[in-house]
C-alpha positions as CSV (number, residue, x, y, z in Angstrom):
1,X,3.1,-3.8,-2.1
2,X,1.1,-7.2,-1.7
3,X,0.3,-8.4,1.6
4,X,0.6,-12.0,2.2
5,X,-1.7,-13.9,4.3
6,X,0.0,-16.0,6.6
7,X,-2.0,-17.3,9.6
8,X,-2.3,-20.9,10.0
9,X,-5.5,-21.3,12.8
10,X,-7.3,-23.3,10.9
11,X,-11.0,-24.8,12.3
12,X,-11.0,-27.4,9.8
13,X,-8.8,-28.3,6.7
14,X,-9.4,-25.5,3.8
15,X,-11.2,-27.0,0.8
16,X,-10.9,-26.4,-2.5
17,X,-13.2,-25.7,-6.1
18,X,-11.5,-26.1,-9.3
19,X,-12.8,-24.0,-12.7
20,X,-11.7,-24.1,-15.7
21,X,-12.1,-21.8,-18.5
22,X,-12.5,-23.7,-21.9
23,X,-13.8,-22.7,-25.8
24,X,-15.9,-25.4,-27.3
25,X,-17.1,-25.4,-30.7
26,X,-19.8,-28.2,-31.3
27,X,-20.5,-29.3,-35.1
28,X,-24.2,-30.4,-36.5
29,X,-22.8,-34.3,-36.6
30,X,-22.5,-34.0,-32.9
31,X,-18.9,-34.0,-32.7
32,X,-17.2,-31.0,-30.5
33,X,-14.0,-29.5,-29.4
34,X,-13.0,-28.7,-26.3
35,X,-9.7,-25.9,-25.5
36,X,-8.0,-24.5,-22.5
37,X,-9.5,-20.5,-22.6
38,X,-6.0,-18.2,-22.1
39,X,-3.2,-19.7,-20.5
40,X,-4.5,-19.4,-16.8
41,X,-7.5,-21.4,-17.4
42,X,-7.8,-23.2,-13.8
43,X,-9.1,-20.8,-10.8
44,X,-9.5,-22.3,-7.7
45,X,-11.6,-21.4,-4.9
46,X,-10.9,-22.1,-1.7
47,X,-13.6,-22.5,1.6
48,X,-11.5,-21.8,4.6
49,X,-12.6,-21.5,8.7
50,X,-10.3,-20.2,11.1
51,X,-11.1,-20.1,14.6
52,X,-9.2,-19.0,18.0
53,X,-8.6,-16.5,20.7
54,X,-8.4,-13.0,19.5
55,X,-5.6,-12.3,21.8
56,X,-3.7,-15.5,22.1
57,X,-4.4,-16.7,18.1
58,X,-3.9,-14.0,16.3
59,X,-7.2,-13.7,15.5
60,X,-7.6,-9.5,15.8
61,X,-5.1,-10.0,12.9
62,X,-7.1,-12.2,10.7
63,X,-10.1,-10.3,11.2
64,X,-8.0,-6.9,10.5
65,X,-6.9,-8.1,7.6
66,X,-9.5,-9.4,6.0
67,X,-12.2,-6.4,6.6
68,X,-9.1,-3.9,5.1
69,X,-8.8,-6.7,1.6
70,X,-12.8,-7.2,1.5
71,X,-13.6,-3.1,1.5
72,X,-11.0,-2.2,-1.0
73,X,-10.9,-5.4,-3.1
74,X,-7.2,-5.5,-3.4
75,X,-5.5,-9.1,-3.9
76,X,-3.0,-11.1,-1.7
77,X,-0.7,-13.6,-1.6
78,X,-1.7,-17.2,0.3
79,X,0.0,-20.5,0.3
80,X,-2.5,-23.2,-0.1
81,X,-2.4,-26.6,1.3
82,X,-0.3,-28.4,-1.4
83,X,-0.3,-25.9,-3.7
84,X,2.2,-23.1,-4.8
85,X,2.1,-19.2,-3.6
86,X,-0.3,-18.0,-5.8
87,X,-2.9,-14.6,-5.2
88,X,-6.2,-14.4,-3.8
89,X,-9.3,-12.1,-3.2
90,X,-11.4,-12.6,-0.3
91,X,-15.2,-12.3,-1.8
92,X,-16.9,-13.8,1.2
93,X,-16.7,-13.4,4.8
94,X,-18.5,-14.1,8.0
95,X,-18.0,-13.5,11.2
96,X,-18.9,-15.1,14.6
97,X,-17.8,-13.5,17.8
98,X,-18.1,-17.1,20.6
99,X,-17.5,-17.1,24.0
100,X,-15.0,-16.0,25.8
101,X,-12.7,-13.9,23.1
102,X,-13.0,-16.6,20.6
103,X,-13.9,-15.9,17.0
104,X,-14.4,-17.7,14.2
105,X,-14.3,-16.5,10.9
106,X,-15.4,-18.2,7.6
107,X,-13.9,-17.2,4.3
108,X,-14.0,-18.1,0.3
109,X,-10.8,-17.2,-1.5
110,X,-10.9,-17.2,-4.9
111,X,-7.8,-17.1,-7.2
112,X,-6.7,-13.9,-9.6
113,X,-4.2,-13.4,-11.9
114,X,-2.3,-10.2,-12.2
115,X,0.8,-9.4,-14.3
């Protein structure tokens, strides 16, 4: 089953990388055509920073989370800011433990598509 991501202790507002996927064929007179490649051709990529107390935050959750979806590579589901439900992959993450019991963890989500 796919587990969504649902905390909302955010640092600063998540932003977001569109790509998009297209064919081009280009002809000698300079002229070229330009296509959507497969019918999920936009993948976004989000940069998101979450920072709290690990007790009072739910930040021993975040981090739990994310080190169990980084080591096996398995996607989940996330809400973005303005956007539909749609699934992620977490392909980067760092750490840093700050006074006190606070953490704050730094984390690039990038969108899959699965059947």
């Amino acid at each position: 089953m796919t587990e969504t991501f649902g905390w909302l202790v955010y640092s600063q507002e998540p932003q977001v990388e569109y790509a998009y996927a297209e064919k081009t064929a280009r002809f000698g007179d300079g002229y070229e055509q330009v296509a959507p490649d497969g019918i999920n051709s936009e993948r976004q990529t989000w940069t998101i920073e979450l920072w709290g107390h690990l007790q009072a935050d739910d930040m021993a959750g975040v981090r739990a989370f994310h080190r169990l979806r980084k080591t096996r590579g398995e996607s989940f589901f996330w809400t973005p800011p303005n956007e539909p439900m749609a699934r992620f992959r977490c392909t980067k993450l760092s750490a840093t433990d700050e006074r006190e019991g606070y953490i704050r963890i730094s984390c690039t989500f990038e969108q899959t598509f699965q059947p």
